[in-house]
C-alpha positions as CSV (number, residue, x, y, z in Angstrom):
1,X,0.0,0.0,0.0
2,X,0.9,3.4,0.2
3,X,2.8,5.0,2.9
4,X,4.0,8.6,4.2
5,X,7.4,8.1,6.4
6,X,8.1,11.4,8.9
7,X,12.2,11.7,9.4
8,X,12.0,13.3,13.0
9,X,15.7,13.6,13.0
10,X,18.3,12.1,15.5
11,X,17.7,8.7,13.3
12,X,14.1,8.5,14.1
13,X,11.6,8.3,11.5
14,X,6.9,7.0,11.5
15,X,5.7,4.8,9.2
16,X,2.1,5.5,8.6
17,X,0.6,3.0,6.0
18,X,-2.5,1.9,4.0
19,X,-2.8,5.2,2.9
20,X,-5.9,6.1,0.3
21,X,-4.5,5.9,-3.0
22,X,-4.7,9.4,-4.2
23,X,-4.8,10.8,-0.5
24,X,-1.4,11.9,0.5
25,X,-1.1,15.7,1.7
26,X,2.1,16.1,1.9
27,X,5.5,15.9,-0.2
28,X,8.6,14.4,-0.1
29,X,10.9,17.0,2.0
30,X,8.0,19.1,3.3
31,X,8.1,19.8,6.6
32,X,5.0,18.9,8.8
33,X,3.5,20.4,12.1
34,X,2.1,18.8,14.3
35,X,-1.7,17.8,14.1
36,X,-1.6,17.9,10.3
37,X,-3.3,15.4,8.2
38,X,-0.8,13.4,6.0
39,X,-3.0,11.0,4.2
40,X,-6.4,9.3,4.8
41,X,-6.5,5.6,5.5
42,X,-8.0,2.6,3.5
43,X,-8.1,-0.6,3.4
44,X,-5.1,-2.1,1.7
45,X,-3.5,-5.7,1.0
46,X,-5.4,-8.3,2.8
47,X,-7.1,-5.8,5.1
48,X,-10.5,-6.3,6.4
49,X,-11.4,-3.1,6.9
50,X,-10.0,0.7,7.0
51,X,-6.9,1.2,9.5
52,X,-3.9,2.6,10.0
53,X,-0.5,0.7,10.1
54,X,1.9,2.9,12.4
55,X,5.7,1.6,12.8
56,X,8.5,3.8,14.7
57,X,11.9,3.3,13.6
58,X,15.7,4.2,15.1
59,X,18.3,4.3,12.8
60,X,16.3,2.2,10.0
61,X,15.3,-0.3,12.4
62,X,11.7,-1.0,14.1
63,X,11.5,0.0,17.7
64,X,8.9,-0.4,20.4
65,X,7.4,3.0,20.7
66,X,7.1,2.5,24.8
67,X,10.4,1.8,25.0
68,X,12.3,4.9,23.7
């Protein structure tokens, strides 16, 4: 599916995925505030319904979130 990835520096970067095709707000390089709306979600792959997949990653590789 489609996905919008947020560098927040200091090698941390979001994953937000099964985006709506044609959705995305944002560009590549843009920066983004807080509260703004990147993309809408859909239901993509082998989905069931509409939701958001949200991954956190340090220094390319996927972290738990509660433990940072």
């Amino acid at each position: 599916g489609l996905t919008v990835i947020v560098d927040h520096g200091s090698g941390v970067s979001t994953m937000y995925a099964h985006c709506e095709r044609g959705s995305i707000q944002v560009s590549p390089g843009q920066r983004v505030s807080r509260g703004q709306t990147l993309a809408r979600v859909d239901s993509t792959g082998w989905s069931t319904g509409d939701h958001l997949h949200w991954s956190v990653y340090k220094n390319g590789s996927p972290v738990d979130p509660f433990a940072m």
